[in-house]
Every structure is written in structure tokens, then in C-alpha cells.
TIKOL-604753 format. One line per field, with one value per atom (N, C-alpha, C): atom name; x, y, z; residue number from 1. Coordinates in nm, 4 decimals. Each point is the difference from the previous one (the first is absolute). Layout:
residues N
atom	c(CA / ...)
x	c(X / ...)
y	c(Y / ...)
z	c(Z / ...)
nr	c(NUM / ...)
END
This chain:
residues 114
atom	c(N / CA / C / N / CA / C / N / CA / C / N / CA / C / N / CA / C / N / CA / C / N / CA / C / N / CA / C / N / CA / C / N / CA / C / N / CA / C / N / CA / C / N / CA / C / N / CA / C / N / CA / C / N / CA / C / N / CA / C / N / CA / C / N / CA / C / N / CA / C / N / CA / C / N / CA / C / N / CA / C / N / CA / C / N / CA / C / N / CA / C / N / CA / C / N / CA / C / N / CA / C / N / CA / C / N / CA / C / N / CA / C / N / CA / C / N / CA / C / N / CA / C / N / CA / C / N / CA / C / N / CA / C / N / CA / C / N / CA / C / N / CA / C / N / CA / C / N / CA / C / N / CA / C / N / CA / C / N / CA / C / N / CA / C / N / CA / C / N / CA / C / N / CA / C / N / CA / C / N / CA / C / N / CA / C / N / CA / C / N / CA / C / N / CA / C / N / CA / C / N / CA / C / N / CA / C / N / CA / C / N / CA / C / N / CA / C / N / CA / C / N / CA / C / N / CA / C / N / CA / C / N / CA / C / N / CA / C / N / CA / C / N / CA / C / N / CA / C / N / CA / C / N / CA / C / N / CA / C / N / CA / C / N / CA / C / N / CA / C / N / CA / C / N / CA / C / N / CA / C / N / CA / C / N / CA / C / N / CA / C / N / CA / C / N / CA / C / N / CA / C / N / CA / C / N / CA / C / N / CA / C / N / CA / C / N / CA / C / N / CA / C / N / CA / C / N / CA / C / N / CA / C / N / CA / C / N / CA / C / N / CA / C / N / CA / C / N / CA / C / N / CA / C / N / CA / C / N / CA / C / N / CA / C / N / CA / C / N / CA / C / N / CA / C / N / CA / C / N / CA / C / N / CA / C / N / CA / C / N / CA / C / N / CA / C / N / CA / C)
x	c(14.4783 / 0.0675 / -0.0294 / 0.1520 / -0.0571 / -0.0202 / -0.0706 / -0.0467 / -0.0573 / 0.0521 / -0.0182 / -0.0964 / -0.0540 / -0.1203 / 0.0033 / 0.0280 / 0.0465 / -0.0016 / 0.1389 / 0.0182 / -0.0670 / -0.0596 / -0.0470 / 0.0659 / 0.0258 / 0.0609 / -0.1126 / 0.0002 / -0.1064 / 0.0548 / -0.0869 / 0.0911 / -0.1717 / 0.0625 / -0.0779 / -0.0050 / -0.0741 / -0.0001 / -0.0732 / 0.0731 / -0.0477 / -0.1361 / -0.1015 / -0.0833 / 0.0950 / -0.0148 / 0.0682 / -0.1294 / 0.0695 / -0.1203 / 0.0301 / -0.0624 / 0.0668 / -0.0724 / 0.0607 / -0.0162 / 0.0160 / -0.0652 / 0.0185 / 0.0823 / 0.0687 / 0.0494 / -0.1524 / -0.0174 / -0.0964 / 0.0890 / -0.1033 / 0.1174 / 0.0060 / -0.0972 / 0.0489 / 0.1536 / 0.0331 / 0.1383 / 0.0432 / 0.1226 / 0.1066 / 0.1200 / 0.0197 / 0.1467 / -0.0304 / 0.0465 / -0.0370 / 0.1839 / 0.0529 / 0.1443 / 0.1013 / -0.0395 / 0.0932 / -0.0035 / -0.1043 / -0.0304 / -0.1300 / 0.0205 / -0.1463 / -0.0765 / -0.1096 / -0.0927 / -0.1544 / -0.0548 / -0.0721 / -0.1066 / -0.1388 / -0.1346 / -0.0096 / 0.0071 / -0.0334 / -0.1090 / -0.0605 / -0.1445 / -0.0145 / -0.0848 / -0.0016 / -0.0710 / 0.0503 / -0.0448 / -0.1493 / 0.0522 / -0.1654 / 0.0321 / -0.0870 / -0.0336 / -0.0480 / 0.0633 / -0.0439 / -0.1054 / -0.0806 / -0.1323 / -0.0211 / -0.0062 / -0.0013 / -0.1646 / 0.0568 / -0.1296 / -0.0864 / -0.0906 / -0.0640 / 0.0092 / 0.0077 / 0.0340 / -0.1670 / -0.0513 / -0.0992 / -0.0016 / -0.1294 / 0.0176 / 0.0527 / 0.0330 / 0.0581 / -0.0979 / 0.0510 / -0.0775 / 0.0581 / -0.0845 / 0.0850 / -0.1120 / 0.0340 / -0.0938 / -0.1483 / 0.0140 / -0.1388 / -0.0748 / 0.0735 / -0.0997 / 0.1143 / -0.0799 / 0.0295 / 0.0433 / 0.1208 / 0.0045 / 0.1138 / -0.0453 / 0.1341 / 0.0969 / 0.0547 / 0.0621 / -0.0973 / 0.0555 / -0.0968 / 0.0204 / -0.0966 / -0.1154 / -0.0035 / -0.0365 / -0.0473 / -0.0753 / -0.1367 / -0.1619 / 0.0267 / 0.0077 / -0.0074 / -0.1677 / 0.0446 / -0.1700 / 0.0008 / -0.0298 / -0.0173 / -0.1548 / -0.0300 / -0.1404 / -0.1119 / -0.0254 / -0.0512 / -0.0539 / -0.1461 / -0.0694 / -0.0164 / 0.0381 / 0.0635 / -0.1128 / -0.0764 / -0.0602 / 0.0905 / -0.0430 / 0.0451 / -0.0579 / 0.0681 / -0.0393 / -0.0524 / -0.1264 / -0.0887 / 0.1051 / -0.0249 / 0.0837 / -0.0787 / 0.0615 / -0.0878 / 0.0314 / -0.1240 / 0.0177 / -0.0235 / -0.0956 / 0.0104 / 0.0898 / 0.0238 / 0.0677 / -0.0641 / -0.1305 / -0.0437 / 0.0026 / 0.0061 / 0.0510 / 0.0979 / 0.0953 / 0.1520 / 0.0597 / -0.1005 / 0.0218 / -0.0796 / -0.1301 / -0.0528 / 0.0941 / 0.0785 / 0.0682 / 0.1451 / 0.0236 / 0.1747 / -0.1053 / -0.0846 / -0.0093 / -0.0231 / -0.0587 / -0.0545 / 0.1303 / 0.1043 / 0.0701 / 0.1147 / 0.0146 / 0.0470 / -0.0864 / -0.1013 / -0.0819 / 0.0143 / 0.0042 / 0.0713 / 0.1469 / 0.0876 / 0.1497 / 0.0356 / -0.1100 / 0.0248 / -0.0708 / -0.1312 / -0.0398 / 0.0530 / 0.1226 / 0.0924 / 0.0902 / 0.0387 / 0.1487 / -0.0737 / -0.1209 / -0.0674 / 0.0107 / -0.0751 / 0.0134 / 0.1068 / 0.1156 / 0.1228 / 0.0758 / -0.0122 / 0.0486 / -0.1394 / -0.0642 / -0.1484 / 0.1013 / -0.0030 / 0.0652 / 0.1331 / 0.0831 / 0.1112 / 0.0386 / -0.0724 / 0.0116 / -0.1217 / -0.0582 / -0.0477 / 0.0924 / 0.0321 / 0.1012 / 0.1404 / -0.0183 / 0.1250 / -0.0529 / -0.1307 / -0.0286 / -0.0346 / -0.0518 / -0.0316 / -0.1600 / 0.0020 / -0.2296 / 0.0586 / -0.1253 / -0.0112 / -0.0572 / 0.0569 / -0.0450 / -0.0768 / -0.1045 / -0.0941 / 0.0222)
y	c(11.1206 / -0.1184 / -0.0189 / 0.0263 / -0.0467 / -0.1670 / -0.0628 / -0.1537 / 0.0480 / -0.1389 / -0.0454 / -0.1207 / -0.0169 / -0.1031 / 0.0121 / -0.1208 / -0.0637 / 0.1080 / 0.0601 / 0.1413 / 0.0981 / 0.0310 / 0.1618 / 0.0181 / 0.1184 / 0.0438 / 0.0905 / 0.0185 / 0.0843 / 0.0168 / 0.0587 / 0.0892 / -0.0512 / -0.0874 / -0.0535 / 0.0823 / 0.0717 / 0.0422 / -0.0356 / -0.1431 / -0.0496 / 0.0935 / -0.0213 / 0.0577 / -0.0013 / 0.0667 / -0.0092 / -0.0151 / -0.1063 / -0.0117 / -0.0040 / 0.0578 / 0.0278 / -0.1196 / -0.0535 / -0.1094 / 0.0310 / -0.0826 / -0.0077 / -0.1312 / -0.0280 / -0.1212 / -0.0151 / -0.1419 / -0.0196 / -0.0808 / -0.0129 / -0.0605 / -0.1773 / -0.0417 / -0.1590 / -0.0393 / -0.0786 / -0.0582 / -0.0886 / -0.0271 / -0.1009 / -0.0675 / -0.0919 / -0.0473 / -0.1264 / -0.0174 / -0.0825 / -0.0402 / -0.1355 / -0.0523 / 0.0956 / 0.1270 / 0.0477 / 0.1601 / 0.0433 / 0.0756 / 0.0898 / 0.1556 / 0.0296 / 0.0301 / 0.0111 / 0.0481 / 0.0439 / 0.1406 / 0.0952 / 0.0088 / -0.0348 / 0.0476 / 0.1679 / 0.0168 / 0.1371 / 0.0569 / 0.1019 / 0.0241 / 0.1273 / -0.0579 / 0.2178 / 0.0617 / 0.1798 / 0.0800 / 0.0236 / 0.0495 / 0.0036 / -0.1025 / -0.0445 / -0.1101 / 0.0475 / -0.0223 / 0.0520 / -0.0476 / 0.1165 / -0.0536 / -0.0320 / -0.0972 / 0.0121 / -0.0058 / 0.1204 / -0.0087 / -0.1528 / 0.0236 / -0.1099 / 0.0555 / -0.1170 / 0.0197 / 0.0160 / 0.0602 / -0.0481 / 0.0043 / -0.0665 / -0.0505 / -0.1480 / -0.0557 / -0.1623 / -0.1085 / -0.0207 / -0.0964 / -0.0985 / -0.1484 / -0.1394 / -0.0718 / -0.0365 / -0.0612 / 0.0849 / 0.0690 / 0.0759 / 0.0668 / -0.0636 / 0.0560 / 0.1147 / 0.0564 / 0.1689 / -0.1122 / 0.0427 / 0.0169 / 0.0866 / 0.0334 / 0.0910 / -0.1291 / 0.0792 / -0.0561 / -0.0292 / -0.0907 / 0.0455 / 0.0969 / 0.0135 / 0.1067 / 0.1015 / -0.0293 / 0.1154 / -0.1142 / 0.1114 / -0.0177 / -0.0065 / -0.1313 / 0.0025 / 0.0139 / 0.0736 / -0.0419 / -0.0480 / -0.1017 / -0.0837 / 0.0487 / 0.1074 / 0.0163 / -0.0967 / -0.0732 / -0.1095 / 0.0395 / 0.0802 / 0.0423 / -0.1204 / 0.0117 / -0.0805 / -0.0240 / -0.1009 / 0.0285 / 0.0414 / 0.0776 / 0.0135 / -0.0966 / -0.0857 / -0.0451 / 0.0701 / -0.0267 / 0.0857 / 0.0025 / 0.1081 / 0.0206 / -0.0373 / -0.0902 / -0.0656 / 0.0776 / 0.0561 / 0.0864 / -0.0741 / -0.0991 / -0.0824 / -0.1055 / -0.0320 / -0.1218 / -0.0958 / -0.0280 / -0.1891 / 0.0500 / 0.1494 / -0.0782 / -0.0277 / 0.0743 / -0.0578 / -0.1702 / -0.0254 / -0.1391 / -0.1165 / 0.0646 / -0.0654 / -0.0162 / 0.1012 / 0.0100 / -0.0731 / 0.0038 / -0.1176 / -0.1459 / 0.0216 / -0.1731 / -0.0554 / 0.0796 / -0.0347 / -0.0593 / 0.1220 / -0.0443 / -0.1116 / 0.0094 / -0.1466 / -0.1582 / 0.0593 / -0.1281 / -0.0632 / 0.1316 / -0.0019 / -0.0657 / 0.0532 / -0.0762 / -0.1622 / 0.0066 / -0.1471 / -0.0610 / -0.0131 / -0.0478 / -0.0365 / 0.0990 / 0.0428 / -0.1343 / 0.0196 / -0.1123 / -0.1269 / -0.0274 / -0.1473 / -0.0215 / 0.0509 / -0.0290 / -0.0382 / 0.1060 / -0.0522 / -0.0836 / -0.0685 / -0.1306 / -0.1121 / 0.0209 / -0.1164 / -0.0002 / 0.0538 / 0.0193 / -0.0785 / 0.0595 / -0.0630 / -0.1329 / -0.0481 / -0.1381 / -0.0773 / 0.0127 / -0.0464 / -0.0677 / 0.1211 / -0.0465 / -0.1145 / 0.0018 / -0.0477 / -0.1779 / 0.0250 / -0.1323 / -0.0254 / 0.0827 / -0.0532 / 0.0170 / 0.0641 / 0.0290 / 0.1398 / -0.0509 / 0.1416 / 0.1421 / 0.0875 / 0.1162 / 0.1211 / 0.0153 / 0.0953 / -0.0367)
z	c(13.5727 / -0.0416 / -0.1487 / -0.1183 / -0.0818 / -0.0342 / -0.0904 / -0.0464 / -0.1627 / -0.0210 / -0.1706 / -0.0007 / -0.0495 / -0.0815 / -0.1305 / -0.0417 / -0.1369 / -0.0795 / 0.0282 / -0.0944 / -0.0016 / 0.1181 / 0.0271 / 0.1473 / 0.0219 / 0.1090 / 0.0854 / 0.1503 / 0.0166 / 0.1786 / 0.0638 / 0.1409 / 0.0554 / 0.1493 / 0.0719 / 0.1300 / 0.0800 / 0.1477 / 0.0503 / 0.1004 / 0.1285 / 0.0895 / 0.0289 / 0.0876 / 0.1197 / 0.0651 / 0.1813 / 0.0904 / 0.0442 / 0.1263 / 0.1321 / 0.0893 / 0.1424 / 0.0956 / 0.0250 / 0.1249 / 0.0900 / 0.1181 / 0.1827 / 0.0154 / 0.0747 / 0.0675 / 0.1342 / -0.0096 / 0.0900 / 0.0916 / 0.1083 / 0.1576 / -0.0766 / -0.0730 / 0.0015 / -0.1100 / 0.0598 / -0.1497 / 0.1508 / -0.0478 / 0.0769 / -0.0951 / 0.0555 / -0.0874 / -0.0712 / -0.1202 / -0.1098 / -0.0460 / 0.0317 / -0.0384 / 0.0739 / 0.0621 / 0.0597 / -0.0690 / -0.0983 / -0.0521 / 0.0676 / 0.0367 / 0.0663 / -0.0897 / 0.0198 / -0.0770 / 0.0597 / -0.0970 / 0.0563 / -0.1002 / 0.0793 / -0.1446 / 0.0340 / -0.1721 / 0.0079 / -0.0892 / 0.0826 / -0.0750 / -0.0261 / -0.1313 / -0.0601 / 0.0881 / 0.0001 / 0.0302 / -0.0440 / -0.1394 / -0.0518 / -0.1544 / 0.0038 / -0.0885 / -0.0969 / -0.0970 / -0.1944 / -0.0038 / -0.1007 / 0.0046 / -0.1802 / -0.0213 / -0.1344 / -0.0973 / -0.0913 / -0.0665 / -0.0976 / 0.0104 / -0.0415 / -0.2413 / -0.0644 / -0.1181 / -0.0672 / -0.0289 / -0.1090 / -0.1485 / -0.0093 / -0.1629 / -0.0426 / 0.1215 / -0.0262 / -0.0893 / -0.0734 / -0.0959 / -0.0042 / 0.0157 / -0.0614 / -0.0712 / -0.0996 / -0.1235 / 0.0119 / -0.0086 / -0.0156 / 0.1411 / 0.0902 / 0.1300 / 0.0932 / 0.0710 / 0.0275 / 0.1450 / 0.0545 / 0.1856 / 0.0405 / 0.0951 / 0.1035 / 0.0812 / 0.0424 / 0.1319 / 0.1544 / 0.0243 / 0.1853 / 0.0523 / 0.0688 / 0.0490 / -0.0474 / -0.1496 / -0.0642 / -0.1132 / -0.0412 / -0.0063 / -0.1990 / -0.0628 / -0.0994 / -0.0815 / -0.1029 / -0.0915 / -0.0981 / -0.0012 / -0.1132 / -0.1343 / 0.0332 / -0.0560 / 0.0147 / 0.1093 / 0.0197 / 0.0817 / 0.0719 / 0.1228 / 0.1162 / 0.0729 / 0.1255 / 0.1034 / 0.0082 / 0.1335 / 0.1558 / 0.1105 / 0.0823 / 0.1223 / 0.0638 / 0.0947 / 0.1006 / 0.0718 / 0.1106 / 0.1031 / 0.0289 / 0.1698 / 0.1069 / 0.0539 / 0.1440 / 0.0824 / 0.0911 / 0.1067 / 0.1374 / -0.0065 / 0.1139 / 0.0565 / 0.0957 / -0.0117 / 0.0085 / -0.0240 / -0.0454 / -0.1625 / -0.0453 / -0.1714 / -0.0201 / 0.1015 / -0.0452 / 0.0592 / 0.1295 / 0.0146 / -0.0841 / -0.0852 / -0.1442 / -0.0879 / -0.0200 / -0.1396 / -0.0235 / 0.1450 / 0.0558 / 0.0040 / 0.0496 / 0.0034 / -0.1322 / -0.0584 / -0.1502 / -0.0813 / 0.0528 / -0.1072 / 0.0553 / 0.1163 / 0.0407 / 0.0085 / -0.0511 / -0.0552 / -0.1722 / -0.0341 / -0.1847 / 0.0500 / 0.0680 / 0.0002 / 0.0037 / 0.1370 / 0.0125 / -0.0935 / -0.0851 / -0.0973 / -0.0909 / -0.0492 / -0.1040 / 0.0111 / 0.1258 / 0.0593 / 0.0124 / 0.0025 / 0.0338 / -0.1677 / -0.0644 / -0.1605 / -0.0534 / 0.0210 / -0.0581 / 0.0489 / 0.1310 / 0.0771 / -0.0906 / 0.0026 / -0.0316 / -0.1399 / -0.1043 / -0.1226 / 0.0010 / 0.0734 / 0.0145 / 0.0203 / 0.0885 / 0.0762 / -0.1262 / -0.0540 / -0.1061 / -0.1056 / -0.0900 / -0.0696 / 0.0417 / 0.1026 / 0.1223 / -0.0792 / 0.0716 / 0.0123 / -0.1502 / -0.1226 / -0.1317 / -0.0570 / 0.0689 / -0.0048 / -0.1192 / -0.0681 / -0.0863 / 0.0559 / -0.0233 / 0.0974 / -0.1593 / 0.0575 / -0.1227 / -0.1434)
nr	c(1 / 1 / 1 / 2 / 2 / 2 / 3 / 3 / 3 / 4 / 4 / 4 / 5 / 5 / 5 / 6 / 6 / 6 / 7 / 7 / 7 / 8 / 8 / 8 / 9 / 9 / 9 / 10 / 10 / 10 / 11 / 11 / 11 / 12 / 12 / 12 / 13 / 13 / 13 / 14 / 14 / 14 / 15 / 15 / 15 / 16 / 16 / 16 / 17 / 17 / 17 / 18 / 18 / 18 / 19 / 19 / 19 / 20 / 20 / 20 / 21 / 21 / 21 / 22 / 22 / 22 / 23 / 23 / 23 / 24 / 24 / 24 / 25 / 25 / 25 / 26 / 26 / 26 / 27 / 27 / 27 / 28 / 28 / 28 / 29 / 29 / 29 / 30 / 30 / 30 / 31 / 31 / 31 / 32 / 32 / 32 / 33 / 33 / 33 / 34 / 34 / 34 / 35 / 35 / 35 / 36 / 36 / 36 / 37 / 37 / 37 / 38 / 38 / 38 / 39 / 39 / 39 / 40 / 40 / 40 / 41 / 41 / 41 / 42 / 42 / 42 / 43 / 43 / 43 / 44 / 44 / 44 / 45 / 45 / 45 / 46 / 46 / 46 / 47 / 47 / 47 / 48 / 48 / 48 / 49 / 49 / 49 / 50 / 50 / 50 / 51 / 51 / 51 / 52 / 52 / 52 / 53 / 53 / 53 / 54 / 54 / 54 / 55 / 55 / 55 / 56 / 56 / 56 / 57 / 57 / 57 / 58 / 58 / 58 / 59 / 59 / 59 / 60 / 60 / 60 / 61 / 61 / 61 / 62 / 62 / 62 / 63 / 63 / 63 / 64 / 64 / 64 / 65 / 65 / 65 / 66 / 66 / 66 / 67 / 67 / 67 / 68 / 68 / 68 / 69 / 69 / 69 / 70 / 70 / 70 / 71 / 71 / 71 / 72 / 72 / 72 / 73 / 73 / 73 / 74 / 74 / 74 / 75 / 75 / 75 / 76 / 76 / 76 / 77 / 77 / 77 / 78 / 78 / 78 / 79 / 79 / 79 / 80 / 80 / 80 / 81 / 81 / 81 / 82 / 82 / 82 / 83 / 83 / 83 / 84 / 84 / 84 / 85 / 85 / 85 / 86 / 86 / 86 / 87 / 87 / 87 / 88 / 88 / 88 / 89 / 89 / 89 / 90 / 90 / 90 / 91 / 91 / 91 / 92 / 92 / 92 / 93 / 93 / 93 / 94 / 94 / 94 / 95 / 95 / 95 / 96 / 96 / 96 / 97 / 97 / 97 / 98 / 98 / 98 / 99 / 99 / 99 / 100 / 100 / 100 / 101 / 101 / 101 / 102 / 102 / 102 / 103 / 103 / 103 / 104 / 104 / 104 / 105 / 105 / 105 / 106 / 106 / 106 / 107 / 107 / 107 / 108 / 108 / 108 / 109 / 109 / 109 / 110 / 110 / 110 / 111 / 111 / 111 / 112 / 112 / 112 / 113 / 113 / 113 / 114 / 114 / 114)
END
């Protein structure tokens, strides 16, 4: 297919992608209709080198480095560390949400907050 952009001309080819019709669809105004799902699903490469104002990232799930040595979080092998480490942090959440309601409803009423 050729296409122009503001005065350049250039030849576009569509990827082809092969679909399944799956058993769900039905009728929509009197119109049928069918979900259809790829065969095999493009896998697209991840870009590196992404920079915005100075800092390095990829795309998701892929492992940016910022030159910044990272601690790694311990791997819990038991499960009372992994039921330590959920409660913990659903104790940080709700703390989080009590503060910013306490905060909120403050100002509401006119109290100086910090």
C-alpha cells in the first residue's frame, strides 16, 4: 500500500495475522458477530536505551539499569515469612489510608495539618 506524509511518499505492508473464530459471539442490532483469536501472537521485541530527562528505562518486563546497585529483596522460603511479609505490608496500607482520611477530614473541618 502506497501512503504520503506531509510530502514524502513511502510503501506500507500490513503484517498478516491468522486468526481462529472462537465458539462465543451472537447477534448485536441484527448483525452477527464472532471473537477471534490469534494463532500465534506477535511477540514484540522489547526497545532499549529509552531515556526520559536523564533516566535509563525499558518497557515492561524487561530489567532496566539505571547504574544505581539495587538491593534485592530476600526470597521467602517459608510460609510464616511470606505470611510476615503480607501482613506487614497490609499494615503499611491501612496506616497509609488512616493518615490520608485523618489528613483529609482535617482540612475538611480547618485544623492545621503539619
Amino acid at each position: 500500500m502506497k501512503l504520503t506524509y506531509r510530502g514524502s511518499k513511502y510503501e506500507y505492508n500490513a503484517p498478516t495475522v491468522e486468526t481462529v473464530e472462537s465458539k462465543a459471539g451472537g447477534k448485536y442490532r441484527g448483525w452477527d458477530w464472532r471473537f477471534r483469536n490469534l494463532k500465534n501472537p506477535p511477540v514484540l521485541q522489547p526497545r532499549v536505551n529509552l531515556q526520559y530527562r536523564g533516566v535509563r528505562y525499558q518497557t515492561p518486563g524487561t530489567v532496566a539499569n539505571n547504574g544505581v546497585a539495587s538491593e534485592k529483596a530476600p526470597t521467602l522460603v517459608s510460609s510464616q515469612d511470606k505470611a510476615r511479609s503480607r501482613m506487614s505490608k497490609q499494615q503499611r496500607v491501612l496506616k497509609n489510608r488512616q493518615l490520608s482520611m485523618l489528613y483529609r477530614s482535617a482540612t475538611e473541618v480547618g485544623l492545621a495539618t503539619r
